[in-house]
N, C-alpha and C positions, 0 to 999 in steps of 0.2 A: 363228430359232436354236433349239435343241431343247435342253434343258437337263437331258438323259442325265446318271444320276449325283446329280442337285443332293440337296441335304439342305434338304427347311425348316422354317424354326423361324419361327414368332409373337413378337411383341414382346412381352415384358411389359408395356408401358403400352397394349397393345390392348384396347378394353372386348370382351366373349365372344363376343359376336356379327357385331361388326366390326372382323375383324382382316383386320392384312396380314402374309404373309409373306417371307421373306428365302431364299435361296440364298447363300449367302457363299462354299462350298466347291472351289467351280469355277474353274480356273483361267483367269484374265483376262476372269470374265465374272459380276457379280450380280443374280439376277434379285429378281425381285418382282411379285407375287399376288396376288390375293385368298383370303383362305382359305375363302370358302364358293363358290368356282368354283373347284378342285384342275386341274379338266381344261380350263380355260379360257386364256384367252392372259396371259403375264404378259411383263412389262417386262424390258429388261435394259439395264446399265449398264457402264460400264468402269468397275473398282473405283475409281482414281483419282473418277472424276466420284461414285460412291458415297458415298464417305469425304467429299467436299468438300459433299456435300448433310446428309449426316448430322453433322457440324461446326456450319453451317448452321443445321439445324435445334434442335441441344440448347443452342444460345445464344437460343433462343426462348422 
């Protein structure tokens, strides 16, 4: 899936050298990165499955 368009932002609790980025902007569709491969393959989720991971995780 090609993810034309996306906007991404870095997490703020990313330390500077290993981050991951987010696409959120897309409709029915968020991916995820690595931010030091830009051109490289990133992940993608149904927002649904997104939000239930990121729930998830900040109970961690």
């Amino acid at each position: 899936m090609e993810l034309i368009g996306a906007i991404w932002r870095k997490s703020t609790r990313s330390a500077q050298t290993e981050c991951v980025e987010v696409a959120d902007n897309l409709r029915g569709v968020v991916g995820v990165r690595d931010s030091k491969d830009p051109t490289g393959p990133a992940l993608t989720f149904a927002p649904h499955t997104w939000r239930t991971f990121i729930k998830y995780a900040k109970r961690r």
